[in-house]
C-alpha positions as CSV (number, residue, x, y, z in Angstrom):
1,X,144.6,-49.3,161.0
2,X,146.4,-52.4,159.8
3,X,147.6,-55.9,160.6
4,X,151.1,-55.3,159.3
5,X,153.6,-56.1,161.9
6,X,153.3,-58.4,164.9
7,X,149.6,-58.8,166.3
8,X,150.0,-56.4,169.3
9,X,148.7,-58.7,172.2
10,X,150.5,-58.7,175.0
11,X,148.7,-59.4,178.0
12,X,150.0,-58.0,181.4
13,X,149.9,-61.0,183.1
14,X,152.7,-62.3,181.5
15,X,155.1,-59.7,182.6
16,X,153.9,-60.0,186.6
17,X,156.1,-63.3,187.0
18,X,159.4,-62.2,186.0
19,X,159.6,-59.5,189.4
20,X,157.2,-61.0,191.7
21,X,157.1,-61.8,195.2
22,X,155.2,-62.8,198.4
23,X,154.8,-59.6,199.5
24,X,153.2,-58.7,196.3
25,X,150.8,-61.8,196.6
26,X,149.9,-60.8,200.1
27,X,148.5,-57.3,198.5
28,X,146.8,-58.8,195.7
29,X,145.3,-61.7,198.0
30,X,143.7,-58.8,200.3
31,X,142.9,-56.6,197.5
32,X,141.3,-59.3,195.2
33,X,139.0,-60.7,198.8
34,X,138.1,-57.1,199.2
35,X,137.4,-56.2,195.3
36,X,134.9,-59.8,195.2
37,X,133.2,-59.1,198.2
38,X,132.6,-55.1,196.7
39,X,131.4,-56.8,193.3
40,X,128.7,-59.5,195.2
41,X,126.1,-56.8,195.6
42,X,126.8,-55.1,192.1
43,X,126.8,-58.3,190.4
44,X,123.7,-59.7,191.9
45,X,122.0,-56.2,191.0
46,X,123.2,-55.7,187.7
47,X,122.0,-59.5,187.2
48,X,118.7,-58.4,188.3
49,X,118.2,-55.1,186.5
50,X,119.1,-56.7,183.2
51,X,116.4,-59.2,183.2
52,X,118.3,-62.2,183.6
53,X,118.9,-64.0,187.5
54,X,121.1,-63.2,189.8
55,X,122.8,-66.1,189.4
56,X,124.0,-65.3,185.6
57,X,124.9,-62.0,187.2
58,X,127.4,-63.7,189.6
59,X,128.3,-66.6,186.9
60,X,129.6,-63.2,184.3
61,X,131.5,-61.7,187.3
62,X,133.5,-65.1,187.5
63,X,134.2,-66.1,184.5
64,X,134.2,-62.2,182.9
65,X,136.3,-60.8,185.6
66,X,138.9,-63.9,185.6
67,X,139.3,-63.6,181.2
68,X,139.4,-59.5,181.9
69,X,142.9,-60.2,184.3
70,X,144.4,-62.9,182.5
71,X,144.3,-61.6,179.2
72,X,144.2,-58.0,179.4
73,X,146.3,-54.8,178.9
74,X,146.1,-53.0,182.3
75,X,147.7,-54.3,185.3
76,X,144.5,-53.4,187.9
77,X,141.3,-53.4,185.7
78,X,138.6,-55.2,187.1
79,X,136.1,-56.5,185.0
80,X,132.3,-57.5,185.4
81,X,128.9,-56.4,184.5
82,X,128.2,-53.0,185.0
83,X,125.7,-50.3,185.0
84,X,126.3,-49.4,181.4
85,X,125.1,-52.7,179.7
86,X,121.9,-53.4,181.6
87,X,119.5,-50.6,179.4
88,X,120.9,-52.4,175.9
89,X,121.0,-55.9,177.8
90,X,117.0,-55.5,178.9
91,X,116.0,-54.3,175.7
92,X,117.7,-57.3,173.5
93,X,116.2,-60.1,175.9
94,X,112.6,-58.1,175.6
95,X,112.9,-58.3,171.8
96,X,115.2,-61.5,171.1
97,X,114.9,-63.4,174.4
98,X,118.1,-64.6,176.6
99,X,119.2,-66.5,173.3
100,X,119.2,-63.1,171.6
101,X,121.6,-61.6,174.0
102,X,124.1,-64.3,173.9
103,X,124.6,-63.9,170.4
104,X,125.0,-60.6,170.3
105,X,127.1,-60.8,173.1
106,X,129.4,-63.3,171.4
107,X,129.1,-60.9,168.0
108,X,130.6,-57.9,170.4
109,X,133.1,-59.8,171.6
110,X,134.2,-60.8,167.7
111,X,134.2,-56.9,166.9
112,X,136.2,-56.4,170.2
113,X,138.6,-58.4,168.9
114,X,139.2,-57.2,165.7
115,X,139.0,-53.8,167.0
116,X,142.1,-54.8,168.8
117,X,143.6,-56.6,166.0
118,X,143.3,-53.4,163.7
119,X,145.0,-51.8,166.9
120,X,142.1,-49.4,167.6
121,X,142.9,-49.0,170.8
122,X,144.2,-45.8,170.9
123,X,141.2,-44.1,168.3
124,X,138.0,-45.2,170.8
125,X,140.0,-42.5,173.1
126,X,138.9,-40.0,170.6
127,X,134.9,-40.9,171.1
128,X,133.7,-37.0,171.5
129,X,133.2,-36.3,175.3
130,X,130.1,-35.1,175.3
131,X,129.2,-38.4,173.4
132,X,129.8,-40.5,176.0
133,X,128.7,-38.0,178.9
134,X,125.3,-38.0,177.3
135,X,124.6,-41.5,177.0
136,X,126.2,-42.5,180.8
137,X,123.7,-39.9,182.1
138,X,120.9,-41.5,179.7
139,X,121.8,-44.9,180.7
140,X,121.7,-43.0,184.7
141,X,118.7,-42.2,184.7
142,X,116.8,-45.1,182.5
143,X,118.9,-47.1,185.8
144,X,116.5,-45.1,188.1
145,X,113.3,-45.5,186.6
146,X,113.4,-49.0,186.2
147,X,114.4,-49.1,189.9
148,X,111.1,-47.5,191.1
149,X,109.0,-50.0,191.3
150,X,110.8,-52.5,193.6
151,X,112.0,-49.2,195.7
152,X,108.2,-48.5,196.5
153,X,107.3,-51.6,196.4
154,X,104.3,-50.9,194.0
155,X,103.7,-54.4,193.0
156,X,103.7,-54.0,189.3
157,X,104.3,-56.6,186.8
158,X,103.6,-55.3,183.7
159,X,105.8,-51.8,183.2
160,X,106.1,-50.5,179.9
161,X,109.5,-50.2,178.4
162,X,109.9,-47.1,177.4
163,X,110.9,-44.1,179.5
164,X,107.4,-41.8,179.2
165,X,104.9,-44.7,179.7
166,X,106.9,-46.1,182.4
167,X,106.5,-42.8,184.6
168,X,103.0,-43.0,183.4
169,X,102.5,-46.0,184.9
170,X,104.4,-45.3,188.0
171,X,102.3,-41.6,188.6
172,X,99.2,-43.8,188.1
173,X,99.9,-46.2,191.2
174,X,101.6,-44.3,193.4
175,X,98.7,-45.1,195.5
176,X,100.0,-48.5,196.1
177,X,103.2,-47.9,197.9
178,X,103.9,-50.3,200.8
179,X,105.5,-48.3,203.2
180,X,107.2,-51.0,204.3
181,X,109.2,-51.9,201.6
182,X,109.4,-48.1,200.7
183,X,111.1,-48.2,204.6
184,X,113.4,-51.3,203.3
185,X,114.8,-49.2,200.4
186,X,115.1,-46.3,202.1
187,X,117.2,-47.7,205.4
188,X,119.5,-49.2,202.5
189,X,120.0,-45.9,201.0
190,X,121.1,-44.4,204.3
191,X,123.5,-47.0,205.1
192,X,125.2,-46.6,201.7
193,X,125.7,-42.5,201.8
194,X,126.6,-43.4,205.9
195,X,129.2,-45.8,205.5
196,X,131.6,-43.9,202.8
197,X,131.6,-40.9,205.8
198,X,132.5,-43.8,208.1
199,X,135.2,-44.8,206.6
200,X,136.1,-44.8,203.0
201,X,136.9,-48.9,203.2
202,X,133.6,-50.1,204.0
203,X,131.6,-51.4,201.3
204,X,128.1,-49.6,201.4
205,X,126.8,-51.7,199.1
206,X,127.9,-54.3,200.9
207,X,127.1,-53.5,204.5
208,X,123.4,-52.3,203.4
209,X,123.0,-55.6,201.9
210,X,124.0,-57.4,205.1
211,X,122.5,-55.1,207.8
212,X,119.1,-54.8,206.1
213,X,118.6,-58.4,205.0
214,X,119.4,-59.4,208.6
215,X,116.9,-56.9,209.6
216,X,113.9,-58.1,207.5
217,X,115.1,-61.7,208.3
218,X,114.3,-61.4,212.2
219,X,111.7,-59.0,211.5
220,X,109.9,-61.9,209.5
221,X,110.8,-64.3,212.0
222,X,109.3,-62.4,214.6
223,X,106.1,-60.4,212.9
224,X,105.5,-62.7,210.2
225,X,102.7,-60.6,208.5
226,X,105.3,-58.3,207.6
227,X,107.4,-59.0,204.8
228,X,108.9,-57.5,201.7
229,X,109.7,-59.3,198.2
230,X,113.4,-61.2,198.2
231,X,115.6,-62.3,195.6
232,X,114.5,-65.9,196.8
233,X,110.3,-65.0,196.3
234,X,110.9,-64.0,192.6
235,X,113.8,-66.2,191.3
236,X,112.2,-69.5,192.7
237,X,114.4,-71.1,190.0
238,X,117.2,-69.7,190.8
239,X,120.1,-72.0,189.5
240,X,123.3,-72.9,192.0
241,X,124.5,-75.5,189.7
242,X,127.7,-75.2,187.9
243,X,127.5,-73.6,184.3
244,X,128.5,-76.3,181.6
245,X,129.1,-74.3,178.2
246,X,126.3,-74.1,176.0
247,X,125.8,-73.8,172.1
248,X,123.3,-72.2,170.0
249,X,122.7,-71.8,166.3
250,X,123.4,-68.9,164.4
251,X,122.1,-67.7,160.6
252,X,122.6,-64.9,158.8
253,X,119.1,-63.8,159.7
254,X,120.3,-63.5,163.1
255,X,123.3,-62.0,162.9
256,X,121.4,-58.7,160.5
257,X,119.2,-58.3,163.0
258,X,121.5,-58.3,166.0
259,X,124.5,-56.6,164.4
260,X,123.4,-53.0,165.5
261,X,122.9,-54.2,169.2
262,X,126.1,-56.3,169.2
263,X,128.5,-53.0,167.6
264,X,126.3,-51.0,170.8
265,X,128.0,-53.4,173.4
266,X,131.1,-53.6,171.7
267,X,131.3,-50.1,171.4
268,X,130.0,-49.5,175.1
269,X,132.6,-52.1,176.4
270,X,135.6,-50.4,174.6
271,X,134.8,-46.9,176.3
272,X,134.3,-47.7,179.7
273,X,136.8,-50.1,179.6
274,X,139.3,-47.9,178.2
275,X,137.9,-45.5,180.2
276,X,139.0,-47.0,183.4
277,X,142.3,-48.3,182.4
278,X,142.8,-45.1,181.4
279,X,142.0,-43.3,185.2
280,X,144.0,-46.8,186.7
281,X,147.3,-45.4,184.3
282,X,146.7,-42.1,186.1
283,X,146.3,-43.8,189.3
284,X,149.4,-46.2,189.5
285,X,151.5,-44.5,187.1
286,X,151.2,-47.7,184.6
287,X,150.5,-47.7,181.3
288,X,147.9,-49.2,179.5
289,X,148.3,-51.2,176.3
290,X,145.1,-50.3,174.6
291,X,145.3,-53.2,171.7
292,X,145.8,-55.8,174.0
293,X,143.0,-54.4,176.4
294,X,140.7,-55.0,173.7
295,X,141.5,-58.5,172.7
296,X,141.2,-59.1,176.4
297,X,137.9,-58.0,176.8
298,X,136.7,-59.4,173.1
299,X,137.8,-62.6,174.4
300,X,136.0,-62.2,177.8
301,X,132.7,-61.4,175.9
302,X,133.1,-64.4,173.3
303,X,133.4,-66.8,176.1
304,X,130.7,-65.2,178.8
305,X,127.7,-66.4,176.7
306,X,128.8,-70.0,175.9
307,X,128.2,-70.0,180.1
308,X,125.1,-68.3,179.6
309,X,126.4,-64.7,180.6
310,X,125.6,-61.3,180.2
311,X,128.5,-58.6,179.0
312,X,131.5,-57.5,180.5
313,X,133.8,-54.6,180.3
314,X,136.5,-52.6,183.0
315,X,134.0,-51.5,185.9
316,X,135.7,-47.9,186.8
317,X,134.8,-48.2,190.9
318,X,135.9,-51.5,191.3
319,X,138.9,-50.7,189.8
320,X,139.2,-48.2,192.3
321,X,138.5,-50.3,195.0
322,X,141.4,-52.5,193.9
323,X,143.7,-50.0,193.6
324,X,143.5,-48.0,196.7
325,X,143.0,-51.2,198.7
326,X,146.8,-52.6,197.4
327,X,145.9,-54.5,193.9
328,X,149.0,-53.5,191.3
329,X,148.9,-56.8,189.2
330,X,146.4,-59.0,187.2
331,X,147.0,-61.7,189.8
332,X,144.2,-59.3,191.9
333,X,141.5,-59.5,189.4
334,X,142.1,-63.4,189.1
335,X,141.8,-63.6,193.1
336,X,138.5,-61.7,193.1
337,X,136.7,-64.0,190.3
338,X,138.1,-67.3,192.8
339,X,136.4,-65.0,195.8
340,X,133.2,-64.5,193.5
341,X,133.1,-68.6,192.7
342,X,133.6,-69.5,196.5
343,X,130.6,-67.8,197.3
344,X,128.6,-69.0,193.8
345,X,129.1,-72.8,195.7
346,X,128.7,-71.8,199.3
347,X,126.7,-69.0,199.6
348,X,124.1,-68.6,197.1
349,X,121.5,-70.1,199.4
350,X,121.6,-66.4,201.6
351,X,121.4,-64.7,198.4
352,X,117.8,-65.5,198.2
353,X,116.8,-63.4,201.8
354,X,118.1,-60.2,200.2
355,X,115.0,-58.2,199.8
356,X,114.6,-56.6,196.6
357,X,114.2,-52.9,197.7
358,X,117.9,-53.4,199.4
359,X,118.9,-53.9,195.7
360,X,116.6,-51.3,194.3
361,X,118.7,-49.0,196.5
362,X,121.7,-50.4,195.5
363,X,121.2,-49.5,191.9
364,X,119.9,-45.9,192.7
365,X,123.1,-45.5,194.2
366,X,125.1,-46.7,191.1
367,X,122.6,-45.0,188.9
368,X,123.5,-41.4,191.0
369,X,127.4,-42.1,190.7
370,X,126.6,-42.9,186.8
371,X,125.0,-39.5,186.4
372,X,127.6,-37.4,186.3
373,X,125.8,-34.3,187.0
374,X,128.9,-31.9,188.1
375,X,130.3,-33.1,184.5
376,X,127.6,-32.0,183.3
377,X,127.4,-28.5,184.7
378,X,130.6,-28.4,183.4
379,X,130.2,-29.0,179.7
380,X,126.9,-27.2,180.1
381,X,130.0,-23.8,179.8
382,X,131.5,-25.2,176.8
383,X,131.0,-24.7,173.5
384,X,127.9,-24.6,172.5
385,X,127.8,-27.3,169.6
386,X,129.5,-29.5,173.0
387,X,125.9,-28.8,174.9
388,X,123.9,-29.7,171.9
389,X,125.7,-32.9,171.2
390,X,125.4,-34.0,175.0
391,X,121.5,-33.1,174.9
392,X,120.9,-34.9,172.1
393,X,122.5,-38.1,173.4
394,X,121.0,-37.8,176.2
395,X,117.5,-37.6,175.2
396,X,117.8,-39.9,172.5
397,X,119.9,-42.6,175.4
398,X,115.9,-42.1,177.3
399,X,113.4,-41.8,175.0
400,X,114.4,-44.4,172.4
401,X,117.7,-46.5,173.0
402,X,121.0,-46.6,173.5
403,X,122.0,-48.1,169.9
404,X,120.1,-44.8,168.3
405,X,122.1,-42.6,171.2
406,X,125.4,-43.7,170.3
407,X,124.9,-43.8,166.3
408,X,123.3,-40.5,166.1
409,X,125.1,-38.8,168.8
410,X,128.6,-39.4,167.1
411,X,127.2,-38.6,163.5
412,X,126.1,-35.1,165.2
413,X,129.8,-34.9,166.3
414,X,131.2,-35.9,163.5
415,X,128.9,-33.1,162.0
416,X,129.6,-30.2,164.0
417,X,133.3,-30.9,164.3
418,X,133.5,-30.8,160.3
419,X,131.6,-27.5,160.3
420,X,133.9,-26.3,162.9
421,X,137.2,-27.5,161.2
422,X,135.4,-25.9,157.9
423,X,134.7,-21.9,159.9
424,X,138.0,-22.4,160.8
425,X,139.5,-23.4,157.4
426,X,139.9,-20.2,154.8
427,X,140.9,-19.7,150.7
428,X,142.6,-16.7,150.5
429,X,143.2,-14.8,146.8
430,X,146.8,-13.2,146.0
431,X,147.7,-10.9,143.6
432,X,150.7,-8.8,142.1
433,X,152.4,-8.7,145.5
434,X,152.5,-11.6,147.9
435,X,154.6,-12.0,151.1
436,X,156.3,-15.1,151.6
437,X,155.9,-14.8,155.6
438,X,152.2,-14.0,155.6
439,X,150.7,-16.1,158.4
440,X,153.7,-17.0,160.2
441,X,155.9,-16.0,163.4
442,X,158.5,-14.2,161.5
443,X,159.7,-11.0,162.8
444,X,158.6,-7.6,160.2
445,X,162.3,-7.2,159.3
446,X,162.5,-11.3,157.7
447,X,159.6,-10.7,155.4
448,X,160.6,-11.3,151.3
449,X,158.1,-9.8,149.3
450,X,157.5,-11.6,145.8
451,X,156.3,-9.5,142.6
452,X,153.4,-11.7,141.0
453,X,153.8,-11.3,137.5
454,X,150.5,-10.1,135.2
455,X,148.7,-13.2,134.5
456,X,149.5,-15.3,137.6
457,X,146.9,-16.1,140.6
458,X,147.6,-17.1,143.7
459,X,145.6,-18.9,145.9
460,X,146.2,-20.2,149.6
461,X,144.1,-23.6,150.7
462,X,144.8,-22.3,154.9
463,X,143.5,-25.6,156.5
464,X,143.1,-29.5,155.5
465,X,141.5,-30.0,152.0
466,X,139.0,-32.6,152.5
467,X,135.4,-33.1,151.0
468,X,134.1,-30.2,152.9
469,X,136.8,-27.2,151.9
470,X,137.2,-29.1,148.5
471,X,133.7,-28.1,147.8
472,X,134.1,-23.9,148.6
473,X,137.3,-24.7,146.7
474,X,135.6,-25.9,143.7
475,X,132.9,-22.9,143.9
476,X,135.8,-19.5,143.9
477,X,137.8,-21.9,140.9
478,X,134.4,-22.2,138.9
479,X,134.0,-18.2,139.5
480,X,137.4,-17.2,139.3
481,X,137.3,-19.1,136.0
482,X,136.2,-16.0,133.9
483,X,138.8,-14.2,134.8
484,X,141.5,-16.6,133.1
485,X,144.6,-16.0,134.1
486,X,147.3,-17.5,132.5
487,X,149.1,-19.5,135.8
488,X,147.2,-20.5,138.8
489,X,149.0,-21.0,141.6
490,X,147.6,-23.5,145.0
491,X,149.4,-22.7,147.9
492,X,149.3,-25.9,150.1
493,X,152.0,-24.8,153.0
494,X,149.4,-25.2,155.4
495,X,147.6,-28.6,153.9
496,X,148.2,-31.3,155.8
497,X,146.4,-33.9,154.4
498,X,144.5,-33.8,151.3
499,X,141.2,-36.3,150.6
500,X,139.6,-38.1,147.4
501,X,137.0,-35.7,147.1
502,X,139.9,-32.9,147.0
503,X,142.1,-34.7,144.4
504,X,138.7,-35.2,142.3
505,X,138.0,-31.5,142.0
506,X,141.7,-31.1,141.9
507,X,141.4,-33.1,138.7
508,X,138.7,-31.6,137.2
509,X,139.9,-27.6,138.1
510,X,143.7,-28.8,136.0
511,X,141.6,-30.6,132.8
512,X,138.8,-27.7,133.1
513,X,142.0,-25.1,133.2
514,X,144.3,-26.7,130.5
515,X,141.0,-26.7,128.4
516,X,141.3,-22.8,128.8
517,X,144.9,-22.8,128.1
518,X,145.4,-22.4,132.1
519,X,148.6,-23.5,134.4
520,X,148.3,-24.4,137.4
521,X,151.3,-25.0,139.7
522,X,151.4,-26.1,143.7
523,X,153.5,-24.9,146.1
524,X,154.3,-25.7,149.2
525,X,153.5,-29.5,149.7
526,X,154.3,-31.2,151.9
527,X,155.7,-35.1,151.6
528,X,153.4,-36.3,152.4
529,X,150.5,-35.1,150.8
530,X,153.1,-35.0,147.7
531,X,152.9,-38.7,147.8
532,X,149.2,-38.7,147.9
533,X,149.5,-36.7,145.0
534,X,151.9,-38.7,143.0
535,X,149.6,-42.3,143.9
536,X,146.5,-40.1,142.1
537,X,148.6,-39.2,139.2
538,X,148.3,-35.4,139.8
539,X,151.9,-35.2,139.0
540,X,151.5,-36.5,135.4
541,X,148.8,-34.3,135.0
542,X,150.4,-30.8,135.5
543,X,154.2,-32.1,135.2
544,X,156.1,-33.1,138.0
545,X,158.0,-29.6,138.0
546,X,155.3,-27.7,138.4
547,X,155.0,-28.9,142.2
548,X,157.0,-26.9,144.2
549,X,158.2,-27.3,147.9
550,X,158.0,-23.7,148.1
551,X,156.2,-20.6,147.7
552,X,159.3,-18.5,146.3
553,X,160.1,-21.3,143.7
554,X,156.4,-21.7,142.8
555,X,156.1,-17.9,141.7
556,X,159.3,-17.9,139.6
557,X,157.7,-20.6,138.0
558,X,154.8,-19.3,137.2
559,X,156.2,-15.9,136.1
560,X,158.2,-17.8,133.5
561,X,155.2,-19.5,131.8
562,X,153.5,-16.1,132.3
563,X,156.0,-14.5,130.6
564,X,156.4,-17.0,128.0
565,X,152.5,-16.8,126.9
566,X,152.7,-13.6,126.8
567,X,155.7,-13.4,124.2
568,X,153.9,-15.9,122.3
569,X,150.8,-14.1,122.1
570,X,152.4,-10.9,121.4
C-alpha cells in the first residue's frame, strides 16, 4: 500500500488500437447498440427508484458508462447506475437533498481514486463473502419494498423510510389497490420471466417496457377512463435539455457529515465493480487490472455529479449482455453511452408514456436477481460464524442502512476471523527433551532429538504473533515467571509475521527477565520478521547472537549460558 513506483494506471483502451480491425468494430458496434438499448429501461428505473428523474438516470448512464470504457481496467465492463446504489442514494437526497448526493458522490469518486493510487485493487477482493452477500440481499429486498406501492398502484405519497413502517403502511392500505395498475405490473412481470425462455437475446426489460406501454397507450386512447400513472404524469418537469456542468460549494461541515455516505459508495462501487470485472476475466479469459479499474471508476464518479448525476460502478448483467452478444474491447462500452445519448435527444419524449407499474416490475425483477437466495442457501452450510456475519448484514442492510451494514458487518468479520486465527494459533511448553521435527512432514526415522539442558525453557509461538496471541503470550510468560529458569527459549519457525503489540510485550517479557537474571534467545526466525525485529531494536536488547535461524543452534546456545550460570553459581 504505497505510491513507490510508477502510478499503476493503465487503461485498457489504450491497448485496443495497436491489434484492431473492422471486424472487431462490427462486434463492438452490435454489442454496444444491444448493451444501450438493455441499459434504457435499467437506467430510467434506477433513476426513478433513487429519487432523482429519469432523466439524471439516463444523463449517469452516458456520461458514467462512457468515463467507465475509456478509462478503465477491464476490456468489457459496462458501467451505469445500478441496483446497489439506489437504498444509500435515496437515503442521502431524503437527509441532504440532490446537492447532498453530488457531493458525496464526488467525495467517493476522490476515495476511489486514491484507493487506486495506493493500488488497493487487489485487497477490496478480500471483502468477507458473506459481507457482501448480506448487504446485496439487504439492498434486494429494501429494492422490493419500495417498489410496492407503484406495483399496486396504492396511491401513496407519504411512505415512511424505513423498512417496518413502510410495510406498516403498505398492510394498512392494501384496501386501495387499483386492479388496473396491479394488472399493468403484473403483465410486465410475465413478459420479463417469458422472454428469457423465448430466447435468451431478448431484452425483457426491454420488450415489457415496449409491449405494455403500447398497450396502456391504445387502451387510453380508446377507454379513456382507464389509466395508470406514467413517467410523464409524475416528472412533469422532466428535463430533455443538455446537461451543462454544474458547481457547488463545499466546507468542511459538509464534508464530516457526508464522509460516512461517500466511503459507503465508494466502497459499494469498488465491490461490484470489481466484482464484475472479475466474472468478465473468467468470462473472456482477460485479465483485469484492478488499480486502474479503480482510477477509472473514481474518475467516472468525480465527473458524474458536476452533470448532476447519480453513482456509477461495473453493472454485472450488462456486462454480460456485452459479452455474450460479441463486446471484447472498451470501444463497446463507449458505443453503448453514444446509443444511450441518441435516444436522450430523440427519444425522451416516449419515455414519458411508460407507466410506472411497467417500471415497478422492472425493479422487482432486478431486486429478485439481486437476492441471491441459492447463495444464500449455500453459505447458510458454512461455518457458522459465515451465517452470523451474513445475518447480521443483512438485517442491519433493512432495518437501519447500508453505511451501518457495511461498517459493522466487516468489523464482525474482522472479529470472528481474529478469534478464529487465535483457536487456531497454540503456545506450546518444552522441556528436557525436544524434537527438532515435531510438527512437520518428516518421516519417524529423520527425527533429531535435542537434550534441553536443566535451566532452559522452551516455548513454541505455533501461528502469527499479533495483538491477539501476544496477549495469551504475555499471560503463560507472567506465570511461567516463578518458575525462573535460567534461558528462555521462543520458538518462532512457524511466525510469520510478528505485530507492535507483539514486539511490545516482547520488550517488556526480555527487561522483566534480565531483571530476574533471565535469557531469553529466539529461534527460528524467519527474515523477515528478523528485520522487523532488528527496526524495533530487539536485537540490541538480547544481543544479536542470541537469534538463531534455527532450533538446534538455539538450544546449544542456551545450554551454554545454562551451563555457564550454573558454574558460576556453584
Amino acid at each position: 500500500m504505497n505510491l513507490t513506483g510508477k502510478i499503476d494506471f493503465r487503461p485498457k483502451v489504450l491497448e485496443v488500437f495497436s491489434s484492431y480491425s473492422m471486424s472487431k468494430f462490427k462486434a463492438d458496434l452490435i454489442a454496444g447498440i444491444i448493451v444501450g438499448i438493455v441499459a434504457l429501461p435499467l437506467a430510467i428505473a434506477f433513476g426513478i427508484a433513487s429519487g432523482v428523474s429519469p432523466s439524471i438516470g439516463l444523463i449517469t448512464a452516458i456520461i458514467g458508462g462512457f468515463m467507465v470504457s475509456a478509462f478503465g481496467g477491464n476490456s468489457v465492463q459496462i458501467g451505469g447506475p445500478t441496483g446497489a446504489f439506489i437504498v444509500i442514494v435515496a437515503g442521502i437526497i431524503t437527509e441532504f437533498g440532490l446537492t447532498g448526493l453530488l457531493v458525496a458522490t464526488l467525495m467517493a469518486g476522490v476515495i476511489l481514486i486514491v484507493m487506486g493510487l495506493f493500488r488497493l485493487g487487489t485487497v477490496v477482493k478480500f471483502i468477507p463473502y458473506p459481507v457482501v452477500v448480506g448487504f446485496t440481499a439487504g439492498i434486494a429486498l429494501t429494492i422490493f419494498s419500495t417498489q410496492i406501492n407503484d406495483f399496486f398502484g396504492l396511491g401513496l405519497t407519504d411512505v415512511p423510510s424505513d423498512f417496518v413502517s413502510k410495510w406498516g403502511v403498505y398492510f394498512r392500505s392494501f384496501d386501495r389497490i387499483d386492479l388496473y395498475t396491479l394488472g399493468v405490473g403484473a403483465v410486465s412481470l410475465l413478459v420479463m420471466i417469458v422472454a428469457p425462455k423465448i430466447s435468451r437475446r431478448l431484452p425483457g426489460a426491454l420488450l415489457a417496457i415496449v409491449v405494455v406501454t403500447l398497450a396502456t397507450w391504445l387502451i387510453a386512447r380508446f377507454y379513456p377512463g382507464l389509466q395508470t400513472e406514467t413517467i410523464g404524469m409524475r416528472f412533469r418537469d422532466m428535463a430533455t435539455d443538455l446537461p451543462v456542468p454544474r458547481g457547488f460549494s463545499l466546507n468542511m461541515d459538509i464534508i464530516n457529515r457526508l464522509l460516512p455516505s461517500a466511503f459507503t459508495i465508494a466502497m459499494l462501487g469498488a465491490i461490484e465493480s470489481l466484482l464484475s470485472a472479475t466474472v468478465a476475466d473468467g468470462v473472456t479469459g482477460s485479465r483485469t487490472n484492478s488499480n486502474t479499474e479503480l482510477i477509472g471508476q473514481g474518475l467516472a464518479n468525480v465527473v458524474v455529479p458536476l452533470f448532476g448525476g447519480i453513482p456509477v460502478t461495473g453493472a454485472i448483467a450488462r456486462t454480460m449482455t456485452n459479452i455474450t452478444n460479441g463486446g471484447r474491447t472498451p470501444v463497446a462500452g463507449i458505443i453503448h453511452a453514444v446509443t444511450l445519448f441518441l435516444i436522450f435527444l430523440f427519444l425522451m419524449p416516449l419515455i414519458n408514456l411508460v407507466p410506472m407499474a411497467c417500471l415497478a416490475a422492472v425493479l422487482i425483477v432486478v431486486s429478485y436477481n439481486m437476492s441471491g437466495w441459492r447463495t444464500i442457501v449455500g453459505i447458510f452450510h458454512s461455518p457458522r460464524s459465515d451465517v452470523w456475519v451474513l445475518i447480521t448484514t443483512f438485517l442491519l442492510t433493512v432495518i437501519f442502512d447500508l453505511t451501518i451494514a457495511i461498517e459493522i458487518g466487516l468489523l464482525l468479520a474482522i472479529v470472528l476471523f481474529l478469534r478464529r486465527v487465535m483457536e487456531n494459533s497454540d503456545i506450546r511448553v518444552y522441556s528436557e527433551k525436544l524434537d527438532v521435527a515435531e510438527g512437520t512432514d518428516l518421516s519417524q526415522d529423520h527425527h533429531e532429538v535435542l537434550n534441553v539442558a536443566k535451566g532452559v525453557s522452551v516455548y513454541e509461538i505455533d501461528g502469527p504473533f499479533f495483538f491477539g496471541i501476544a496477549t495469551k503470550f504475555d499471560e503463560l510468560m507472567r506465570s511461567a515467571l516463578r518458575d525462573k529458569p535460567k534461558v528462555r527459549i521462543i520458538r518462532m519457525r512457524k511466525v510469520p509475521f510478528i505485530d507492535s503489540t507483539a514486539l511490545h510485550n516482547l520488550e517488556i517479557l526480555i527487561n522483566s527477565s534480565h531483571n530476574e537474571g533471565i535469557e531469553i534467545v529466539l529461534s527460528g526466525v524467519n527474515p523477515s520478521v528478523a528485520k522487523t525485529l532488528h527496526n524495533a531494536g530487539i536485537d540490541k536488547l538480547i544481543g544479536a547472537d542470541n537469534i538463531c535461524d534455527h532450533i538446534t543452534k538455539a538450544v546449544v546456545k542456551a545450554n551454554e549460558i545454562a551451563e555457564k550460570e550454573g558454574m558460576a553459581t556453584a
